[in-house]
C-alpha positions as CSV (number, residue, x, y, z in Angstrom):
1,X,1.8,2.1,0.9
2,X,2.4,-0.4,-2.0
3,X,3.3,1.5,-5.4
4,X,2.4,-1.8,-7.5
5,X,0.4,-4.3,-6.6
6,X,-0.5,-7.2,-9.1
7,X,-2.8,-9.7,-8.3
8,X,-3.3,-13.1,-10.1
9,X,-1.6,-11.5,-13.5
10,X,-2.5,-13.5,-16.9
11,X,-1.3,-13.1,-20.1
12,X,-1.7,-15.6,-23.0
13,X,-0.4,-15.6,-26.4
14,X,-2.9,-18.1,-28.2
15,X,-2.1,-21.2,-26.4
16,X,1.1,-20.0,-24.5
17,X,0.3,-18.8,-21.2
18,X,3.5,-16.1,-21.1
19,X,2.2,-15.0,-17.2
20,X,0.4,-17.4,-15.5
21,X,-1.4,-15.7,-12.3
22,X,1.2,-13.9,-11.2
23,X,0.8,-11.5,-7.7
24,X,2.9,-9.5,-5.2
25,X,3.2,-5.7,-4.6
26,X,6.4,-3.3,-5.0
27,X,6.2,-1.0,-1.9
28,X,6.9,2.8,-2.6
29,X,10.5,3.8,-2.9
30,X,11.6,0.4,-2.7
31,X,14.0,-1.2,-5.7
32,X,12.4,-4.6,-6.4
33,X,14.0,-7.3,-8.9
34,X,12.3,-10.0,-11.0
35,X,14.5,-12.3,-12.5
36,X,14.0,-15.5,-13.7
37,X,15.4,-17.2,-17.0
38,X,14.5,-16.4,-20.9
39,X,11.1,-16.9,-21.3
40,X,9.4,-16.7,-17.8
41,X,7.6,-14.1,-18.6
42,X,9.6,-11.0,-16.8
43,X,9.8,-8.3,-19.6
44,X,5.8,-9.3,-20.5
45,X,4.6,-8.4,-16.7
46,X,6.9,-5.4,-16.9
47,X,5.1,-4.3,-20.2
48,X,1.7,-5.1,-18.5
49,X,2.7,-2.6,-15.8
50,X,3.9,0.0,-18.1
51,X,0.5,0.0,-20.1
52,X,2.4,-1.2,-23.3
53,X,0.3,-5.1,-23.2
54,X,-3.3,-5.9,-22.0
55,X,-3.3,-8.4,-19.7
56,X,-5.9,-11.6,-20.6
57,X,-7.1,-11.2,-16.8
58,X,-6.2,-9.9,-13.4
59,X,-5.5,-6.7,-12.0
60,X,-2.5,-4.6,-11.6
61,X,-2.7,-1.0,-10.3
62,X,0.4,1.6,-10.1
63,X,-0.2,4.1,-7.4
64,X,-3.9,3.1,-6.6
65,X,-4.6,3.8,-10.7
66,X,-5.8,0.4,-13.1
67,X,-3.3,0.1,-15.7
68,X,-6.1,-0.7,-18.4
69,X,-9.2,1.4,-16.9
70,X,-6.6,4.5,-16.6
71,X,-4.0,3.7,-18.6
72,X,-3.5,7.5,-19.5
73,X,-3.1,8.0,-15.3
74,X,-0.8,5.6,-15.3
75,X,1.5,6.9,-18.0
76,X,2.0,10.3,-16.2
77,X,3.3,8.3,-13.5
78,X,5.9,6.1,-14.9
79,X,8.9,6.1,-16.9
80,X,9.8,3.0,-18.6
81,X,13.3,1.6,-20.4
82,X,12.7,-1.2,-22.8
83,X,15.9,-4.0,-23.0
84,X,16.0,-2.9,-26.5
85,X,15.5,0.7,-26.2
86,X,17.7,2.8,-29.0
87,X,18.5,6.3,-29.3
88,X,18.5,8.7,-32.3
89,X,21.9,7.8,-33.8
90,X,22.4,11.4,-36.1
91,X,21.3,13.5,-32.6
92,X,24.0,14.7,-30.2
93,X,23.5,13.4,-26.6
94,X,22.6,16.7,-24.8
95,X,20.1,16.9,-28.1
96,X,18.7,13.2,-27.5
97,X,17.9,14.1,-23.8
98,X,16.5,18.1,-25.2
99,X,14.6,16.0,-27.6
100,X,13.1,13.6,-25.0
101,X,12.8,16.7,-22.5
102,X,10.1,18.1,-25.1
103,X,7.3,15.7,-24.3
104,X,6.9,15.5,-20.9
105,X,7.8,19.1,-20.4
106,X,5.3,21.6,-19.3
107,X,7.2,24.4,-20.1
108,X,10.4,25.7,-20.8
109,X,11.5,26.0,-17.4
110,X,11.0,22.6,-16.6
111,X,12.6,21.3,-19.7
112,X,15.9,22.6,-19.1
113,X,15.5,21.4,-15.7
114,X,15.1,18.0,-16.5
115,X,18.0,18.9,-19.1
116,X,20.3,19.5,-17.0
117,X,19.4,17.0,-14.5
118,X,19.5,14.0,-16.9
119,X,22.6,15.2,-18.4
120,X,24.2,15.2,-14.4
121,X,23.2,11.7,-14.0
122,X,24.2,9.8,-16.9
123,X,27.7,10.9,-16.5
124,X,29.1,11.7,-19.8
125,X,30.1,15.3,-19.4
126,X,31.7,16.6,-22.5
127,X,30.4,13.6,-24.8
128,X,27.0,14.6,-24.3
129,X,28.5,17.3,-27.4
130,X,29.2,14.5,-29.3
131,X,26.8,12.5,-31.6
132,X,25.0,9.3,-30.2
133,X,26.5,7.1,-33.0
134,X,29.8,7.6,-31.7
135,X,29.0,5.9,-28.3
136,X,30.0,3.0,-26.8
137,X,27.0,0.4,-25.7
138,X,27.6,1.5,-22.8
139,X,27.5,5.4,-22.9
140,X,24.4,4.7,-24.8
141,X,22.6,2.5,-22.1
142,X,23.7,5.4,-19.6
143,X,22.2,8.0,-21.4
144,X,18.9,5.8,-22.2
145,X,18.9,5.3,-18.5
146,X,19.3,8.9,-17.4
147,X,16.4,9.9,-19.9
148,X,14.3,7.3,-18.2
149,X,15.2,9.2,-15.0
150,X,15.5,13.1,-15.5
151,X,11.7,13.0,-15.6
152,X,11.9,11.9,-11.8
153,X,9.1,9.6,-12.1
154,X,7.0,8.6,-9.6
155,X,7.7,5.0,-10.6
156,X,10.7,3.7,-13.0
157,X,10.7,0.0,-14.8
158,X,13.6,-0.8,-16.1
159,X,13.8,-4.1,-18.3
160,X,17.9,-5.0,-18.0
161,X,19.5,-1.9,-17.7
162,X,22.9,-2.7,-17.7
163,X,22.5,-5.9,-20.7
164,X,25.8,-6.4,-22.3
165,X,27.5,-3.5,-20.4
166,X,31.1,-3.8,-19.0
167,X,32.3,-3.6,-15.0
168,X,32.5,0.5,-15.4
169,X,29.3,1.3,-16.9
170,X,27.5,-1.7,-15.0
171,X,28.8,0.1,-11.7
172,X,27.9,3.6,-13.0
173,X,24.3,2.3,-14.0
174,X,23.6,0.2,-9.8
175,X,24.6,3.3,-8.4
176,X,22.8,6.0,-9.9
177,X,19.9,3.7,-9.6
178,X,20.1,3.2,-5.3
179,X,21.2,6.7,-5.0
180,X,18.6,7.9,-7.2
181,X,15.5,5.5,-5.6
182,X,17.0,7.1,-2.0
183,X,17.1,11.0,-2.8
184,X,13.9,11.1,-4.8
185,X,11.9,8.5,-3.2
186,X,11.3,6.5,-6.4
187,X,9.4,2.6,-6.7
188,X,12.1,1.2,-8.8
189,X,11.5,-2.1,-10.6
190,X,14.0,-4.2,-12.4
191,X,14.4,-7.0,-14.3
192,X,17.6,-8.4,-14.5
193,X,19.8,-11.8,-15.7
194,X,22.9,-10.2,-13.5
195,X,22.3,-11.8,-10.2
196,X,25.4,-10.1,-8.2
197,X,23.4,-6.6,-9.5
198,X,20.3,-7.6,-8.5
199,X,21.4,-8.8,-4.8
200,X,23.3,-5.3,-4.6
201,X,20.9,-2.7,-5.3
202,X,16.7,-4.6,-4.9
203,X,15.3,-4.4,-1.6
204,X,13.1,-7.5,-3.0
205,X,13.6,-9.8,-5.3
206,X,10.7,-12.5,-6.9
207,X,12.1,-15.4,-9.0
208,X,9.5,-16.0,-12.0
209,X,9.6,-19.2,-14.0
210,X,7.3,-20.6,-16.6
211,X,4.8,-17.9,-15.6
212,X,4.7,-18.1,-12.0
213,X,6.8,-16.5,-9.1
214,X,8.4,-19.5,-7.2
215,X,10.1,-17.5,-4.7
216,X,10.2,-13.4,-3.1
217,X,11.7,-12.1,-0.2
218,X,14.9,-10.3,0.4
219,X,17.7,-11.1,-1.1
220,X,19.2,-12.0,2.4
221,X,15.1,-13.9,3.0
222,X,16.4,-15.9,-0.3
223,X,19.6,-17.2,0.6
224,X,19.1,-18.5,4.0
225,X,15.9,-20.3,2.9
226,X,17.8,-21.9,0.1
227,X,21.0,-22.5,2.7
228,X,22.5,-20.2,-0.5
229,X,25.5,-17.9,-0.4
230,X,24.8,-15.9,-3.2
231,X,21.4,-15.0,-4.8
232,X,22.5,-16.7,-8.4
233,X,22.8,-20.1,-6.3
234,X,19.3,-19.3,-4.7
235,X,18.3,-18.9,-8.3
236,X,19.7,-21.9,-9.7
237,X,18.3,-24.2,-7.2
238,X,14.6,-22.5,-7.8
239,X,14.4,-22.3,-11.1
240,X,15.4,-26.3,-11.0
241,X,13.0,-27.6,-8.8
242,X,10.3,-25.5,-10.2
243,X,11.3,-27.4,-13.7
């Protein structure tokens, strides 16, 4: 069964035309990537899937439900992680993901469930005492990422989760994703500018550029129809020809 399925996606901003009829389908507990470079309208379509932007015409449905027509459907099924997402700088961590915990939460029960989960996948042990402001980017990006995921969503977007982040926290980030989409049978969908990620952990990748998706497949589909050894070369030689 397909999780996502977008079909002929539009979205313009007075005359620029940010999505420009953009289609394909994210199958359920699959991770599927969208790269493409600044501007080709990646984080856009991920907002339009996460209710967050109306789309100037097409369809896109998230577990059989319309994003626009039940938006409020939709919501209860997702969990999303903006590039620029922050957390509360003055809260300790364990208090961030309490905090969080709170509004999703049906009762107390499941809030310290979810507390105790998200606290067990981002990986910070004792830090989670200390305050957020004292965190690296990195512990910060972790934690953002296991609020994102203590919920266990049915479906998680995640606009660059590991931007800026060094080797150790990138690594700690890709596996707690595939581990986490495997367990819990999650639809994971990523966008990303790190292509050695991206070929590591998606299941299926679409290239976007100026709007449009030039290219999908596995990342294995990719390379050999670009005669490519790596997924940033099959990008590269895409994203030029679609110039």
């Amino acid at each position: 069964m397909d999780a996502i399925i977008v079909k002929d996606l539009r979205k313009y901003f007075k005359k620029t035309k940010a999505v420009d009829g953009v289609t394909f389908t994210v199958r359920e507990g699959e991770i599927y990537g969208l790269i493409g470079p600044n501007g080709a309208g990646k984080t856009t379509t991920l907002r339009i899937i996460a209710t967050l932007l109306m789309p100037t015409s097409g369809e896109v449905k998230v577990l059989g439900h319309d994003v626009v027509k039940e938006a409020k459907i939709v919501r209860r099924l997702i969990s999303y992680l903006p590039e620029e997402a922050g957390a509360y700088p003055q809260l300790k961590g364990i208090e961030y993901l309490k905090f969080m915990a709170n509004f999703v939460g049906n009762n107390e029960d499941e809030i310290i469930e979810m507390v105790e989960f998200g606290s067990e996948i981002s990986g910070l042990g004792d830090r989670l005492s200390d305050k957020v402001k004292t965190y690296s980017k990195g512990m910060k990006r972790r934690l953002l990422v296991a609020r994102t995921l203590m919920v266990k969503p049915k479906v998680a977007i995640l606009d660059e989760p590991t931007s800026g982040l060094d080797i150790l926290h990138s690594f700690h980030i890709r596996n707690m994703l595939k581990d986490f989409a495997k367990k819990y049978k999650t639809t994971i969908i990523v966008s990303s500018h790190n292509m050695l990620e991206i070929e590591y952990i998606c299941d299926r990748v679409a290239i976007i550029h100026k709007g449009k998706i030039v290219a999908e497949g596995t990342p294995e589909e990719l390379k050999s129809e670009a005669d490519a050894s790596n997924l940033e070369e099959v990008f590269m030689k895409k994203v030029m020809t679609s110039a």
